[in-house]
PDB file of N, CA, C and O in Angstrom:
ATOM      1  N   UNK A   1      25.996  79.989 -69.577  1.00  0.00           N
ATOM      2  CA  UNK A   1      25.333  79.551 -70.799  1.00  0.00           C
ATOM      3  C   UNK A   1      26.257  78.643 -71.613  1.00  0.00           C
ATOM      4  O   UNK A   1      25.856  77.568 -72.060  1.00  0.00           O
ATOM      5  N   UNK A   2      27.847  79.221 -71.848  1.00  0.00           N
ATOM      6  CA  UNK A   2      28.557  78.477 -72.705  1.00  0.00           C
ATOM      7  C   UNK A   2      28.643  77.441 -71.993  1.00  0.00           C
ATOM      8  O   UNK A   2      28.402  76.468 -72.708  1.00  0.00           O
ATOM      9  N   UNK A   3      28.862  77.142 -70.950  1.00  0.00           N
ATOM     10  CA  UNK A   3      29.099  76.086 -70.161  1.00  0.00           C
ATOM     11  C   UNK A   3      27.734  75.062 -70.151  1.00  0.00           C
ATOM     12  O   UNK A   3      27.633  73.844 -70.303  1.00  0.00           O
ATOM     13  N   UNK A   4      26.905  75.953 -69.943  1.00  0.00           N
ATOM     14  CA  UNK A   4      25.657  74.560 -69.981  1.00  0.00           C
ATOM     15  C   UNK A   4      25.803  73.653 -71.234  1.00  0.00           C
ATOM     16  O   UNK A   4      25.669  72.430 -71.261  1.00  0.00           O
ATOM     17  N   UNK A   5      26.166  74.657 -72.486  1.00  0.00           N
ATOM     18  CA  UNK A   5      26.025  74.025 -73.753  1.00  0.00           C
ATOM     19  C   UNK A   5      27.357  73.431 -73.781  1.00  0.00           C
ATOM     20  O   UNK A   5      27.535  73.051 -74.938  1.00  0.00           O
ATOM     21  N   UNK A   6      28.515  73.134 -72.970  1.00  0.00           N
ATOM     22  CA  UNK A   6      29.330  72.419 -73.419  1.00  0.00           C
ATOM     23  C   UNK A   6      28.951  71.235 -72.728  1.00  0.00           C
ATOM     24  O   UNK A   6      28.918  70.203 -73.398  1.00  0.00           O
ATOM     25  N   UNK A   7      28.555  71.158 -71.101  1.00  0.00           N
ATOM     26  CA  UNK A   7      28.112  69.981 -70.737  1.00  0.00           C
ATOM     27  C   UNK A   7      27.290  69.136 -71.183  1.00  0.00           C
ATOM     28  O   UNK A   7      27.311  67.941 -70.887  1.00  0.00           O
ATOM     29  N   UNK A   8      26.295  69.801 -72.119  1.00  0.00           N
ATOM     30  CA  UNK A   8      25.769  68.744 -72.623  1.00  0.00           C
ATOM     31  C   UNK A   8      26.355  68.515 -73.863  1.00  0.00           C
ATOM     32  O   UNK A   8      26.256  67.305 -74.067  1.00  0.00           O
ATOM     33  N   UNK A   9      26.936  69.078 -74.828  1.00  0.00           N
ATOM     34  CA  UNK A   9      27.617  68.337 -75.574  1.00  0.00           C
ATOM     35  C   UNK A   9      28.538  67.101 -75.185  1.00  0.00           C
ATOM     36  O   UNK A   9      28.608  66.079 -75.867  1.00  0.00           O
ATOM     37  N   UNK A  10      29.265  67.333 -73.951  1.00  0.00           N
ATOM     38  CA  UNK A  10      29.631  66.121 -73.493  1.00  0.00           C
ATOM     39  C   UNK A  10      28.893  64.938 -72.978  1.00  0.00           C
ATOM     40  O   UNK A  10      29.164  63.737 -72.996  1.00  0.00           O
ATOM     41  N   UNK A  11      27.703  65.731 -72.430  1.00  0.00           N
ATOM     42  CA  UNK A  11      26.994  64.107 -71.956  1.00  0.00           C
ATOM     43  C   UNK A  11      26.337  63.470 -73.543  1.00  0.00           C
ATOM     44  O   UNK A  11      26.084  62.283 -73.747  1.00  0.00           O
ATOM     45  N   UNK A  12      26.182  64.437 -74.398  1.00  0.00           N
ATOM     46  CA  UNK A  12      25.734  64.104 -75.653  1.00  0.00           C
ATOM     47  C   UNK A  12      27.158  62.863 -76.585  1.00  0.00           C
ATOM     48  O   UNK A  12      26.878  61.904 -77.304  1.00  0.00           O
ATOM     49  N   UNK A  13      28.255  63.240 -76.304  1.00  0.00           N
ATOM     50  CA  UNK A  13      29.235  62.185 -76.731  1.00  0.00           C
ATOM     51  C   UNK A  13      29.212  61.041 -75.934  1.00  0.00           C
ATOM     52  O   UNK A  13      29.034  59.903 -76.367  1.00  0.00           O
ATOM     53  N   UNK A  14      29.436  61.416 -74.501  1.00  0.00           N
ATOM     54  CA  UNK A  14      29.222  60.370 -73.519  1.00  0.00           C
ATOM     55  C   UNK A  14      27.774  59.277 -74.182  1.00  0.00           C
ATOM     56  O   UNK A  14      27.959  58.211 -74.769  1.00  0.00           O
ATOM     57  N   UNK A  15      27.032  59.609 -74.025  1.00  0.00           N
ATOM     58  CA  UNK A  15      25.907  59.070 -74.460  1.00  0.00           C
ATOM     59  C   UNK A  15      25.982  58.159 -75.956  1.00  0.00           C
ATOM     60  O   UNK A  15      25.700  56.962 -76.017  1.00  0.00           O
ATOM     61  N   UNK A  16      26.348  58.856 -76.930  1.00  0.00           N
ATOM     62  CA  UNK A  16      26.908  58.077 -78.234  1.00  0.00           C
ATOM     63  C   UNK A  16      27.890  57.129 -77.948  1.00  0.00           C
ATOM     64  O   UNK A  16      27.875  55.961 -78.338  1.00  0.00           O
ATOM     65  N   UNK A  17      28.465  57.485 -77.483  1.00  0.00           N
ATOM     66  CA  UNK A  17      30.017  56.206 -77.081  1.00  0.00           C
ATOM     67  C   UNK A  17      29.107  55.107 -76.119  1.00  0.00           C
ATOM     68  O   UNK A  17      29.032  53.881 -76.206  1.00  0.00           O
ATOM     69  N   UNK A  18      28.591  55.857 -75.374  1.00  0.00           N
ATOM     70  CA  UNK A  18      28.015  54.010 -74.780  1.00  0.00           C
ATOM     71  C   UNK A  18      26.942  53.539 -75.758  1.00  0.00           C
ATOM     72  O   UNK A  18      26.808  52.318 -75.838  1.00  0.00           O
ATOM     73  N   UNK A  19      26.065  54.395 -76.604  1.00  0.00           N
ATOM     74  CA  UNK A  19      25.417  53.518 -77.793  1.00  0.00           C
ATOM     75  C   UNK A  19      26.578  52.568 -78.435  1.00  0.00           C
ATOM     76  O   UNK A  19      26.532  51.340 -78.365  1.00  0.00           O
ATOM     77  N   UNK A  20      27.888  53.479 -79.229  1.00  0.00           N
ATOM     78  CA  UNK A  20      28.293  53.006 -80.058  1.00  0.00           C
ATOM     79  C   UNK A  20      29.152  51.059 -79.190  1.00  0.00           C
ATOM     80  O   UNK A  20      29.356  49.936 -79.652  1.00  0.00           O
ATOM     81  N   UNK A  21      29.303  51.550 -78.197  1.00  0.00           N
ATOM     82  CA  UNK A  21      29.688  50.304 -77.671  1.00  0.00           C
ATOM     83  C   UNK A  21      28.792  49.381 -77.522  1.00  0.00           C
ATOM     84  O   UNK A  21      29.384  48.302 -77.496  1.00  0.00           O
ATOM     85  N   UNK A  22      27.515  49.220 -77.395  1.00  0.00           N
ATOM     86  CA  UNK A  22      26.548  48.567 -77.281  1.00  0.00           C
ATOM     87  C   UNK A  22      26.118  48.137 -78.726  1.00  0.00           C
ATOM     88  O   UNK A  22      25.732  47.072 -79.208  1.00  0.00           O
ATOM     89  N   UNK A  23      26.244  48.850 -79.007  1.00  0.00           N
ATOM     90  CA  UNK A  23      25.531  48.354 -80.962  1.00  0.00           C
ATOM     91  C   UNK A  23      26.907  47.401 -81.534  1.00  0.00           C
ATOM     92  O   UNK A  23      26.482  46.454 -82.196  1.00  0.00           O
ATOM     93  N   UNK A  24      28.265  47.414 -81.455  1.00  0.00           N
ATOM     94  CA  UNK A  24      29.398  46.509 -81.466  1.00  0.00           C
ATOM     95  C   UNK A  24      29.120  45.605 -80.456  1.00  0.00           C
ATOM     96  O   UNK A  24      29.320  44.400 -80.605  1.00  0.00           O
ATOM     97  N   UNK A  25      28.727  46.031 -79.558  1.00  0.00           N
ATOM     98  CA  UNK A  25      28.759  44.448 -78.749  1.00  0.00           C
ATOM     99  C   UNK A  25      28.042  43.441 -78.901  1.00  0.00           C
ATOM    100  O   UNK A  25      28.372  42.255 -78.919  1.00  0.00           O
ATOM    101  N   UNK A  26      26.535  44.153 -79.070  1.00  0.00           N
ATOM    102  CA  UNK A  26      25.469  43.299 -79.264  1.00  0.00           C
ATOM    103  C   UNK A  26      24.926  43.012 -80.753  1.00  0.00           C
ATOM    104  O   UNK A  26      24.336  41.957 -80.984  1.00  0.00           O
ATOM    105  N   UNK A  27      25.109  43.841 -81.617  1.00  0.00           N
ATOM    106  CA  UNK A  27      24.891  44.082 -83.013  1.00  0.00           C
ATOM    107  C   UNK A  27      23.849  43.425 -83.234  1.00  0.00           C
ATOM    108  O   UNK A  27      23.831  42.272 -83.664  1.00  0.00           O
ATOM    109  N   UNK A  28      22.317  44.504 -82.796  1.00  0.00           N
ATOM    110  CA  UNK A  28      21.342  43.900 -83.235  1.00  0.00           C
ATOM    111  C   UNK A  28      21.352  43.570 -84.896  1.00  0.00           C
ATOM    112  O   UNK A  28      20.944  42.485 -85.310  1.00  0.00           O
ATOM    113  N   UNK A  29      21.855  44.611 -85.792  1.00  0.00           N
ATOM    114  CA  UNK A  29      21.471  44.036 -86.866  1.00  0.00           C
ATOM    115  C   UNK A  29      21.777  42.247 -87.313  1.00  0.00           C
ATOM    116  O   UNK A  29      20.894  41.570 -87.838  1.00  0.00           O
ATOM    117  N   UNK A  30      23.269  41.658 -86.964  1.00  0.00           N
ATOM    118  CA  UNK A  30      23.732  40.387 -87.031  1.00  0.00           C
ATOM    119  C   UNK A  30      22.738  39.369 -86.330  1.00  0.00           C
ATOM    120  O   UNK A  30      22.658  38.181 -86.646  1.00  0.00           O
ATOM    121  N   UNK A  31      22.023  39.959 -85.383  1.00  0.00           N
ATOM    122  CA  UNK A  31      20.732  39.128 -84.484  1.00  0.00           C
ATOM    123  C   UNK A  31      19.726  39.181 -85.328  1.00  0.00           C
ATOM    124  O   UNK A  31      19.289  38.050 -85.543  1.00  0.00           O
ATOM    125  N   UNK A  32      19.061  40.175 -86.014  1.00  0.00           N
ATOM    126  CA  UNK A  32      17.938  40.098 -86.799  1.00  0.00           C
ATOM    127  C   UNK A  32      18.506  39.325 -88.162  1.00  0.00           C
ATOM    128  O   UNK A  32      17.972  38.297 -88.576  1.00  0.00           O
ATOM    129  N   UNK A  33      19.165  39.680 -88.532  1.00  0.00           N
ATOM    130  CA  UNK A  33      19.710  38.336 -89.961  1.00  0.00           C
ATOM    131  C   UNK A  33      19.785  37.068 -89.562  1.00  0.00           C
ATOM    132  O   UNK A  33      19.244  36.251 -90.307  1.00  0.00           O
ATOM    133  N   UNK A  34      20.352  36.635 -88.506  1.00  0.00           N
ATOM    134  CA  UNK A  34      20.969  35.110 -88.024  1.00  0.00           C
ATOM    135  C   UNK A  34      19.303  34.560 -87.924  1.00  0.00           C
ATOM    136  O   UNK A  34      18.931  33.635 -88.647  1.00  0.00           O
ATOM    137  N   UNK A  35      18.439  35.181 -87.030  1.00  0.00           N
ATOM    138  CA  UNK A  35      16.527  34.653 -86.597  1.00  0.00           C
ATOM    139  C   UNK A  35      15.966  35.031 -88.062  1.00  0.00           C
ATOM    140  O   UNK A  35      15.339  34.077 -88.523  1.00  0.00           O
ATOM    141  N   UNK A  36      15.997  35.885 -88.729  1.00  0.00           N
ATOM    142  CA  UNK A  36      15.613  35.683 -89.954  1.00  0.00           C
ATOM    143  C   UNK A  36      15.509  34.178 -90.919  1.00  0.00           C
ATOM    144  O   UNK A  36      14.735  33.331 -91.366  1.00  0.00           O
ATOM    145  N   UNK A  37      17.328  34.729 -90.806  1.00  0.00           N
ATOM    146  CA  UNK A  37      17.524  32.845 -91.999  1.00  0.00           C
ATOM    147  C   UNK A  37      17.272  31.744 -90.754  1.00  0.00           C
ATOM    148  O   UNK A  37      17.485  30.560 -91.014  1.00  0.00           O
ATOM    149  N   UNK A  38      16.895  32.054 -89.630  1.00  0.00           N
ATOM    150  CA  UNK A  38      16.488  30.752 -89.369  1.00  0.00           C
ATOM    151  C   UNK A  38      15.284  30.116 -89.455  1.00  0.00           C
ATOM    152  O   UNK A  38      14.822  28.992 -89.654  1.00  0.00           O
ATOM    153  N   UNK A  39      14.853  31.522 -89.177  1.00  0.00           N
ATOM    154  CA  UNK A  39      12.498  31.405 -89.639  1.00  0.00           C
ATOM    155  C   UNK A  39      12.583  30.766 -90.658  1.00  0.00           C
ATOM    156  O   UNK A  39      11.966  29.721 -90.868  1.00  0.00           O
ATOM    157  N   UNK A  40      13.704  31.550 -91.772  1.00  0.00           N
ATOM    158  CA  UNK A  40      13.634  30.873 -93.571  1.00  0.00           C
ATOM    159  C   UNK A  40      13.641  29.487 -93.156  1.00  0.00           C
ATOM    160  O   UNK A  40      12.535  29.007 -92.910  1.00  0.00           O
ATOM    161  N   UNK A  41      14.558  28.817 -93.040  1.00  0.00           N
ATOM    162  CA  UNK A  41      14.998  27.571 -92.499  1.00  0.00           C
ATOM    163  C   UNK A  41      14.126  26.807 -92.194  1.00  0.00           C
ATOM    164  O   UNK A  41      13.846  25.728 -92.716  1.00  0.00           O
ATOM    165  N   UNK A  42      13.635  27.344 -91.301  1.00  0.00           N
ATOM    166  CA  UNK A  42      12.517  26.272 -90.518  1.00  0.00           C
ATOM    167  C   UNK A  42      11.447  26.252 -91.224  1.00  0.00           C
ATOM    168  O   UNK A  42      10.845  25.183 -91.127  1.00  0.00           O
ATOM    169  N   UNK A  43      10.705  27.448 -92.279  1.00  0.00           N
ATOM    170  CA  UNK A  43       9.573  27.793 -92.870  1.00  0.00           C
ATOM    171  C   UNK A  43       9.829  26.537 -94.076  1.00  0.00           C
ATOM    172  O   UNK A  43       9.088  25.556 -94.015  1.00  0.00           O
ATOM    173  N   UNK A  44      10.801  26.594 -95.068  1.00  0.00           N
ATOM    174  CA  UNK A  44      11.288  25.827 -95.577  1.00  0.00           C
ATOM    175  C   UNK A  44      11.413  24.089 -95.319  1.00  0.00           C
ATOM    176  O   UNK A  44      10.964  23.189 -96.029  1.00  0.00           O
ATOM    177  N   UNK A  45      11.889  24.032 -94.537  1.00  0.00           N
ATOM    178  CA  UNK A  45      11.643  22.693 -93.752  1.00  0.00           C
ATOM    179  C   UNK A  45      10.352  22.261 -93.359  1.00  0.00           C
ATOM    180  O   UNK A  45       9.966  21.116 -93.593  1.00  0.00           O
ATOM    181  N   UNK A  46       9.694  23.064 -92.804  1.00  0.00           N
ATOM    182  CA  UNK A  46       8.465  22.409 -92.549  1.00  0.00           C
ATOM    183  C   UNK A  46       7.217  21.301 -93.082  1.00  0.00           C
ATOM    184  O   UNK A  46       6.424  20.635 -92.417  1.00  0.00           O
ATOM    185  N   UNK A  47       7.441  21.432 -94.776  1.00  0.00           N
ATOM    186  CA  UNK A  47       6.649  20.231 -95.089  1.00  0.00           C
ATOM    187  C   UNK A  47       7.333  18.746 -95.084  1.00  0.00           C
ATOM    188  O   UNK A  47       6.592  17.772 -95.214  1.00  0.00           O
ATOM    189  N   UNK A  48       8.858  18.556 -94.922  1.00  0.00           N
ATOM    190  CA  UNK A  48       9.156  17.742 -95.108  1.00  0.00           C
ATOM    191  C   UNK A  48       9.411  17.000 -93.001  1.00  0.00           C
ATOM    192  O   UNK A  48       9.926  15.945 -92.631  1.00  0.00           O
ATOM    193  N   UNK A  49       8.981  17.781 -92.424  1.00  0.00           N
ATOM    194  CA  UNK A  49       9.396  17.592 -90.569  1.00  0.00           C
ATOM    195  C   UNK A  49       7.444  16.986 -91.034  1.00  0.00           C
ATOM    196  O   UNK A  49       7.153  15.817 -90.782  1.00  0.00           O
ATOM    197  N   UNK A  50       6.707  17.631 -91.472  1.00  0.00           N
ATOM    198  CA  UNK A  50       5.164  16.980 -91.307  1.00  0.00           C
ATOM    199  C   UNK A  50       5.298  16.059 -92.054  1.00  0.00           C
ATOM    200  O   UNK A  50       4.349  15.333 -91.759  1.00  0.00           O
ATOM    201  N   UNK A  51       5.885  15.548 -92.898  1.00  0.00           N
ATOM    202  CA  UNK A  51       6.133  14.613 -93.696  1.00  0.00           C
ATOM    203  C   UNK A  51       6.155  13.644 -92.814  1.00  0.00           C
ATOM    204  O   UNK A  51       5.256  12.803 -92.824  1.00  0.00           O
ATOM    205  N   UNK A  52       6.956  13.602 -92.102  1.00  0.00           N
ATOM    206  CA  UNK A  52       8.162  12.653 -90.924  1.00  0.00           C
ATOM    207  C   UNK A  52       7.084  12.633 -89.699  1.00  0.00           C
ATOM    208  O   UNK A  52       6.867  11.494 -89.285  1.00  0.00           O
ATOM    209  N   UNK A  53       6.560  13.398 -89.215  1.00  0.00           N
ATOM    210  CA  UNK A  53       5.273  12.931 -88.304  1.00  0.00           C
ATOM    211  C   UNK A  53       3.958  12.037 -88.692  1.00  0.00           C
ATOM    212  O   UNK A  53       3.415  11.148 -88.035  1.00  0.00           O
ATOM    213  N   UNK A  54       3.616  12.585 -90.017  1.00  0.00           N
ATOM    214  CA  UNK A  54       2.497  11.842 -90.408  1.00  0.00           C
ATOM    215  C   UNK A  54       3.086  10.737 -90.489  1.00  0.00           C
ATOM    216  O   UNK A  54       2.580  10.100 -89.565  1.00  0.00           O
ATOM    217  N   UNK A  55       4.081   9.855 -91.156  1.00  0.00           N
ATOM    218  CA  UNK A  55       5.120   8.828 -91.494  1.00  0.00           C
ATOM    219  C   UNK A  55       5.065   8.142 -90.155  1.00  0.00           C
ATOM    220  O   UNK A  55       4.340   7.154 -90.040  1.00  0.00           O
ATOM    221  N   UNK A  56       5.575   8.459 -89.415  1.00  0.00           N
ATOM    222  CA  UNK A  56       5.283   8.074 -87.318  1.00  0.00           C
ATOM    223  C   UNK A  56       3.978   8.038 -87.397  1.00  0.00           C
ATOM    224  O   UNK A  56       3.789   6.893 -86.988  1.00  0.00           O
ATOM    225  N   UNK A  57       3.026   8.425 -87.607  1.00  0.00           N
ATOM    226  CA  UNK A  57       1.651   8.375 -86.708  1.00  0.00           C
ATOM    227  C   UNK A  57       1.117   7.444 -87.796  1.00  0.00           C
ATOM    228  O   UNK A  57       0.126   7.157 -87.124  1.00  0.00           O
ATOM    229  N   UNK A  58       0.989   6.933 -88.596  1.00  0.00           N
ATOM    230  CA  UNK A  58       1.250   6.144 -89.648  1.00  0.00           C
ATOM    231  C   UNK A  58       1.555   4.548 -89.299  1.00  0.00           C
ATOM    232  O   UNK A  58       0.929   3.491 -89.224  1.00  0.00           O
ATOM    233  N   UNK A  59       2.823   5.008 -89.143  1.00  0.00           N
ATOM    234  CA  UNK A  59       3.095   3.724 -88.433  1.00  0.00           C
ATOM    235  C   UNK A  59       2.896   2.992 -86.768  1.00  0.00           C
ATOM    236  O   UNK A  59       2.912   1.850 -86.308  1.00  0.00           O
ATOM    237  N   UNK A  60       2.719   4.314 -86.256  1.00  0.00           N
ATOM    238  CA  UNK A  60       2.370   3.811 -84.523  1.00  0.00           C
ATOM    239  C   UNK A  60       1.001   3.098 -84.704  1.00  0.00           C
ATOM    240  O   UNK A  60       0.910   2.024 -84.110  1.00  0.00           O
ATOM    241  N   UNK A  61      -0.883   3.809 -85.949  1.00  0.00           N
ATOM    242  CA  UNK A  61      -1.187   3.131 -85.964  1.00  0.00           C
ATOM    243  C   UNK A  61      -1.447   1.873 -86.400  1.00  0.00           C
ATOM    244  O   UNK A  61      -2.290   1.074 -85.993  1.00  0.00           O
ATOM    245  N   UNK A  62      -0.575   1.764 -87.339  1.00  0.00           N
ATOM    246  CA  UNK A  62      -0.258  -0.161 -87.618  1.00  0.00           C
ATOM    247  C   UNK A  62      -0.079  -0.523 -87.002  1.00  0.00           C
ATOM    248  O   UNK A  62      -0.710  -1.576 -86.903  1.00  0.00           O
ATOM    249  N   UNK A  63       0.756  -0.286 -86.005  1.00  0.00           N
ATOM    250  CA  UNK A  63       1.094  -1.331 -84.746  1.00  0.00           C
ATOM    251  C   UNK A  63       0.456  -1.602 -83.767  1.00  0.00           C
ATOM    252  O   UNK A  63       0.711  -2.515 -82.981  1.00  0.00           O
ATOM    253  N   UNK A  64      -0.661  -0.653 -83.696  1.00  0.00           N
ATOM    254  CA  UNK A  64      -1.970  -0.369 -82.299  1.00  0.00           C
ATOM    255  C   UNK A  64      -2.659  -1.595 -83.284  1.00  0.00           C
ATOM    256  O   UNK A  64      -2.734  -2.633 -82.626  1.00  0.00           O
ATOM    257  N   UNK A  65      -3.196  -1.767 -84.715  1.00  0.00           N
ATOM    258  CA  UNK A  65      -3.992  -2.291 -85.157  1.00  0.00           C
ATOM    259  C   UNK A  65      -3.821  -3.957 -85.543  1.00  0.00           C
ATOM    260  O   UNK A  65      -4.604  -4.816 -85.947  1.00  0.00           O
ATOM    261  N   UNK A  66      -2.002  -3.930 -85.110  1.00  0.00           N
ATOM    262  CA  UNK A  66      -1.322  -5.274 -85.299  1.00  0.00           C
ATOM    263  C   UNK A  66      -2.083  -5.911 -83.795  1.00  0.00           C
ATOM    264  O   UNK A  66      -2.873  -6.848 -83.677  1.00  0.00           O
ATOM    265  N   UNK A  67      -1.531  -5.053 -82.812  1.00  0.00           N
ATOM    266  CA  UNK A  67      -1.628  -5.268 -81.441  1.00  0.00           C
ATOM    267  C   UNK A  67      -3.426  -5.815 -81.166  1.00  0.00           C
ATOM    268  O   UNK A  67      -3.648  -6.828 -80.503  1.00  0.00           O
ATOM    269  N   UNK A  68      -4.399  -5.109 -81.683  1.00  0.00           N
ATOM    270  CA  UNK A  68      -5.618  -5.594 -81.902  1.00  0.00           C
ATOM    271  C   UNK A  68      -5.869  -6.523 -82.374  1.00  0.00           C
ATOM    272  O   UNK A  68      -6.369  -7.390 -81.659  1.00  0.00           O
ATOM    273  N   UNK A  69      -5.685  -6.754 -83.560  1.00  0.00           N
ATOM    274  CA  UNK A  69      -5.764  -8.418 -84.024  1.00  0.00           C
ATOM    275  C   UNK A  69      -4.974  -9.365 -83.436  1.00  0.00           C
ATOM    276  O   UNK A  69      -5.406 -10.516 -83.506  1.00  0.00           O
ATOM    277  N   UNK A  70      -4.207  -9.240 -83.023  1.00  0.00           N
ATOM    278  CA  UNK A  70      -3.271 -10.629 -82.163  1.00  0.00           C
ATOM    279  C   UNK A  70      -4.032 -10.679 -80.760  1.00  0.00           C
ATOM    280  O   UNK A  70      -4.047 -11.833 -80.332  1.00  0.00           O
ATOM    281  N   UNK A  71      -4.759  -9.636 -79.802  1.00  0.00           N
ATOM    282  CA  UNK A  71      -5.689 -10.211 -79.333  1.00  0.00           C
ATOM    283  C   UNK A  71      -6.948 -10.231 -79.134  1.00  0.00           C
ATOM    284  O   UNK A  71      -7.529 -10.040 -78.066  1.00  0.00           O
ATOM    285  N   UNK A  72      -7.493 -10.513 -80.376  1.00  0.00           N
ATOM    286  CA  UNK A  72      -8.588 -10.416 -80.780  1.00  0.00           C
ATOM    287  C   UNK A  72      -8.446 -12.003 -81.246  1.00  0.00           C
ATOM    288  O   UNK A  72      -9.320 -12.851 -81.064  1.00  0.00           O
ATOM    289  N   UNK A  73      -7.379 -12.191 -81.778  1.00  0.00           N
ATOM    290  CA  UNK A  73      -6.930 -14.037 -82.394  1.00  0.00           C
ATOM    291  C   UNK A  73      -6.999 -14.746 -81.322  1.00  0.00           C
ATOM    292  O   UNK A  73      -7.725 -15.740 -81.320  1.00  0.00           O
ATOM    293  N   UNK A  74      -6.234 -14.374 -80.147  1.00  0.00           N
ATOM    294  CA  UNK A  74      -6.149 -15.172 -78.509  1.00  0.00           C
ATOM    295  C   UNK A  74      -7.181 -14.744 -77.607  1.00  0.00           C
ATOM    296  O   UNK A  74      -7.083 -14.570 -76.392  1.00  0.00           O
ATOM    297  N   UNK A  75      -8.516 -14.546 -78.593  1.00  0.00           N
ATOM    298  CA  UNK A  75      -9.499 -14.516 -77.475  1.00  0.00           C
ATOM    299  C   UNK A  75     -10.795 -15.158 -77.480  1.00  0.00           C
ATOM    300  O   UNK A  75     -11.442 -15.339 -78.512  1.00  0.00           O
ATOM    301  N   UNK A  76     -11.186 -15.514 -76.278  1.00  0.00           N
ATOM    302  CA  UNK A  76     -12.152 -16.985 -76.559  1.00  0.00           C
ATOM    303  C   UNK A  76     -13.551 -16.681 -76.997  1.00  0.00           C
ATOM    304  O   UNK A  76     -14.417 -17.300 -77.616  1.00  0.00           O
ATOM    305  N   UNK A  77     -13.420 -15.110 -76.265  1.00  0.00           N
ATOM    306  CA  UNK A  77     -14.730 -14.768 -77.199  1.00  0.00           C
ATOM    307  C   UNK A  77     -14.999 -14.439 -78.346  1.00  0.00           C
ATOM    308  O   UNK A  77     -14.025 -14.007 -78.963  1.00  0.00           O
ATOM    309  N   UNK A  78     -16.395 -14.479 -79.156  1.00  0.00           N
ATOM    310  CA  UNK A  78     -16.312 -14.281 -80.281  1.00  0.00           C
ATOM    311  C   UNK A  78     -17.531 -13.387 -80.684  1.00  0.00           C
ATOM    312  O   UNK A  78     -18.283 -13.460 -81.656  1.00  0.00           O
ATOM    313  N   UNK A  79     -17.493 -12.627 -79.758  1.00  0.00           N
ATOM    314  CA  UNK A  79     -18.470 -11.746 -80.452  1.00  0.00           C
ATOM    315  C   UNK A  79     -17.661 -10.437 -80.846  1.00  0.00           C
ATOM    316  O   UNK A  79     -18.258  -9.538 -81.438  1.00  0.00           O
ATOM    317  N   UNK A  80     -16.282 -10.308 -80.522  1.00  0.00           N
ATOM    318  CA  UNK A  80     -15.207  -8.955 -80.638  1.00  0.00           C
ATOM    319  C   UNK A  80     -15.105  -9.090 -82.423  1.00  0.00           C
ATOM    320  O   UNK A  80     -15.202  -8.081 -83.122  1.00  0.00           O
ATOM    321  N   UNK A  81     -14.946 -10.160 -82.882  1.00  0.00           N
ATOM    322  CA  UNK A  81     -14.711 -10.561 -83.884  1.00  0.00           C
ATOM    323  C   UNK A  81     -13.450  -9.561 -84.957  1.00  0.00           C
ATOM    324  O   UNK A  81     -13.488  -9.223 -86.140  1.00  0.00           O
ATOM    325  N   UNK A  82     -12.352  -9.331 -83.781  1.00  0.00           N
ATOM    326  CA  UNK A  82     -11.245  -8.569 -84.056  1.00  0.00           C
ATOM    327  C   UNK A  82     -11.193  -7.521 -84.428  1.00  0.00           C
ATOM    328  O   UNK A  82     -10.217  -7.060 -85.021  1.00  0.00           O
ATOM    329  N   UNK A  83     -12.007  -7.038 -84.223  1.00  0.00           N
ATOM    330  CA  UNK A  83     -12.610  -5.386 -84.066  1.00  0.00           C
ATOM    331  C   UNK A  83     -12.629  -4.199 -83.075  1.00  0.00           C
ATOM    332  O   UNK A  83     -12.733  -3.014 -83.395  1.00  0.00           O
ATOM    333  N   UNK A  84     -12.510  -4.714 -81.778  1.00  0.00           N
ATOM    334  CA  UNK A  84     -11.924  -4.242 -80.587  1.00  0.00           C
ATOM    335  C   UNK A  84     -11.174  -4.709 -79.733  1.00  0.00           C
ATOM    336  O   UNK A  84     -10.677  -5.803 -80.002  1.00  0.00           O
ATOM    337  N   UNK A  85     -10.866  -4.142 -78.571  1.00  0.00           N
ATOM    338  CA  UNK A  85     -10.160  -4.570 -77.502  1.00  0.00           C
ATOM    339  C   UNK A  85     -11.353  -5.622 -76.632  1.00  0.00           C
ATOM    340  O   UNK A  85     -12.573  -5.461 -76.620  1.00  0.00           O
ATOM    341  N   UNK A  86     -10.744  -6.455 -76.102  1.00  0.00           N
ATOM    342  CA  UNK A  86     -11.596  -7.197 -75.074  1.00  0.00           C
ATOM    343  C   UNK A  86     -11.860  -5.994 -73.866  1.00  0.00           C
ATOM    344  O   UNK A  86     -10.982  -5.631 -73.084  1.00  0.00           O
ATOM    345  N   UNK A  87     -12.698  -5.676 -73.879  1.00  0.00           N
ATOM    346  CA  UNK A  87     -13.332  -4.818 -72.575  1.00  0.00           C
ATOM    347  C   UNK A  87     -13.324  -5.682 -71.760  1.00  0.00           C
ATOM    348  O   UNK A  87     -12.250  -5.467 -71.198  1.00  0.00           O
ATOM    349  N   UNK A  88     -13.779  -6.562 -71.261  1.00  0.00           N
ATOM    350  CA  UNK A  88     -13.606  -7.494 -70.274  1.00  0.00           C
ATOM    351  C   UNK A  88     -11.850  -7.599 -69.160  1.00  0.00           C
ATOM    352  O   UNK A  88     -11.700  -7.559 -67.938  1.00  0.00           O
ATOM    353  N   UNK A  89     -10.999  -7.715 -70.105  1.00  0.00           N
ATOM    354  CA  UNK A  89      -9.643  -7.630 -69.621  1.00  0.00           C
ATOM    355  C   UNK A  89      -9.160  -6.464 -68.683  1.00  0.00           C
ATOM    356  O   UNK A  89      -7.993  -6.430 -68.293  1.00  0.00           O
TER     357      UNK A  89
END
């Protein structure tokens, strides 16, 4: 009996010591703070990153609509009347 209850008191330390080495090694708590402030971070950031896309898509279509009128100007037909692409091409 005494003996059962000492073995497991030992596998019961045994057992804590490899927690306690694992919780120093890996230290979930330092992992849940570090992904925390980074969610903050990014949550934070986020209207000014959509800022910066709309700003790009913005400007890509000016340039689709530059690209339309220049050939819509060099084209012999005239019923597009710079309003579309020449389907024909």
């Amino acid at each position: 009996m005494q003996q059962s209850i000492q073995a497991n008191i030992r596998r019961m330390r045994n057992f804590l010591g490899f927690s306690r080495s694992f919780l120093i090694r890996k230290n979930p708590l330092k992992i849940f703070s570090k992904e925390f402030a980074t969610m903050l971070k990014n949550f934070f950031s986020m209207n000014k990153k959509r800022k910066m896309v709309k700003y790009r898509l913005n400007y890509q279509l000016y340039k689709l609509n530059q690209m339309e009128k220049l050939i819509a100007q060099n084209n012999d037909h005239v019923f597009l009347r710079g309003n579309k692409f020449n389907e024909m091409r």
